[in-house]
C-alpha positions in Angstrom: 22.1 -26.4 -12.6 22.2 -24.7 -16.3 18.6 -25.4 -16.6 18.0 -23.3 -13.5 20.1 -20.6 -14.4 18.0 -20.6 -18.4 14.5 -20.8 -16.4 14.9 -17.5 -14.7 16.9 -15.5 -17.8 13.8 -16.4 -19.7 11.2 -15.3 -17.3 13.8 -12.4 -16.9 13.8 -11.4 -20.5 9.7 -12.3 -20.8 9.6 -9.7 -17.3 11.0 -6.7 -19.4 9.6 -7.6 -23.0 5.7 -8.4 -22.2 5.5 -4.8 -20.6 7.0 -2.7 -23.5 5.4 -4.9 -26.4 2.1 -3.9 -24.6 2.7 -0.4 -24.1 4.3 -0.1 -27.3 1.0 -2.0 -28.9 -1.1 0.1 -27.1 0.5 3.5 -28.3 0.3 2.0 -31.8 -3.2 1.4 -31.8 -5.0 3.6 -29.8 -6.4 6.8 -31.0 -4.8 10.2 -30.4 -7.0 12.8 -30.5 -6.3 15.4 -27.9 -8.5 18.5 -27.7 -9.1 21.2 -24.7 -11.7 18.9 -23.1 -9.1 15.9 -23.0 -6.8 18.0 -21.5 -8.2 19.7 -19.0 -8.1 18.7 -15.2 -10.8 16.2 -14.5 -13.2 17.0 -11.4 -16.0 14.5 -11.9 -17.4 16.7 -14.4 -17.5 20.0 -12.7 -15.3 22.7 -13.9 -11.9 23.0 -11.8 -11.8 26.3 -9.7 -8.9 27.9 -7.7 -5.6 26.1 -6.5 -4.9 22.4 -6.0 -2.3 22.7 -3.9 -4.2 23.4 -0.2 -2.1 22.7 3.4 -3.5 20.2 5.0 -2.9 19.7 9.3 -0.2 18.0 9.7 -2.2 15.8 12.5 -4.0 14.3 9.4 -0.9 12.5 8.1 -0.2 11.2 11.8 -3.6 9.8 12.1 -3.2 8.2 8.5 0.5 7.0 9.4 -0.7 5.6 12.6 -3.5 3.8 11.1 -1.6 2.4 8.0 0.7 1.1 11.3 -2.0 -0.7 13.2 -3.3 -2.3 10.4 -0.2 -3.5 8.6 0.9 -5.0 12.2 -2.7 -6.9 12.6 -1.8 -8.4 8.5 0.8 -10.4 11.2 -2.3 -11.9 13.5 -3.6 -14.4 10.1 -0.7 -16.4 9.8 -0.3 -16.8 14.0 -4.4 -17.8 13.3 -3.7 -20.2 10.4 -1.2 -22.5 12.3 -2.1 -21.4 15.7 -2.4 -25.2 16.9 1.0 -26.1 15.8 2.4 -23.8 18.0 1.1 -24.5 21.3 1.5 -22.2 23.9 4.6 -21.0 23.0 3.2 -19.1 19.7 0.2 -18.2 22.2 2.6 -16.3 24.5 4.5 -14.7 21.5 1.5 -13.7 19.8 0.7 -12.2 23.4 3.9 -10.6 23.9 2.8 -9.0 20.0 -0.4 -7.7 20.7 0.9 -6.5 24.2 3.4 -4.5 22.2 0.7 -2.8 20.0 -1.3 -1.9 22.9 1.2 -0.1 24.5 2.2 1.9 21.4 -1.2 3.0 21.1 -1.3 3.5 25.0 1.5 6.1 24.4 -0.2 7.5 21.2 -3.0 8.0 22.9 -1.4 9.6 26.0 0.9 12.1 23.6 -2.2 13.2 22.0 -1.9 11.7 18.5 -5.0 10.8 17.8 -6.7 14.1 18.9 -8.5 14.7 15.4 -8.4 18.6 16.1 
């Protein structure tokens, strides 16, 4: 039980130390040699005009919210796929129930208007 307890404060400890001992390496060692080129704002080579900070429509975030949604719930169809025999019909009518579910969110989606672009 000891040994247990010894395994994960090492890998603890080897967690927190590995990161630092490389950063601190790599601040040791690299070069530092800053000048106005280095520290300007990098636009693939062009020179940076007027502000960064633009308003974007706020429709843009839904359609990149509901996206992110869709396809982080579809991540849940490979393991249904991957041991889709061993469940039988019961993990074919869950997964039904599932994809049910997701068609009816984007039913409503659709119906509110969320994914107008414009």
């Amino acid at each position: 039980m000891e040994d247990n307890y010894l395994v994960v404060g090492v890998f603890a400890v080897a967690g927190v130390l590995f990161p630092l001992l490389a950063m601190g390496a790599g601040a040791l060692f690299r070069p530092h040699n800053p000048d106005s080129r280095k520290l300007s704002t990098y636009e693939c080579g062009e020179i940076p005009f007027g502000d960064a900070h633009i308003q974007f429509l706020p429709q843009y975030y839904i359609v990149a919210l509901m996206f992110l949604l869709f396809d982080v719930e579809t991540v849940f169809l490979y393991p249904w796929a991957v041991v889709y025999r061993e469940l039988g019909l019961f993990g074919l009518l869950e997964m039904a129930v599932f994809i049910l579910l997701l068609v009816v969110a984007l039913l409503y989606a659709w119906r509110e208007k969320v994914l107008r672009w414009v």
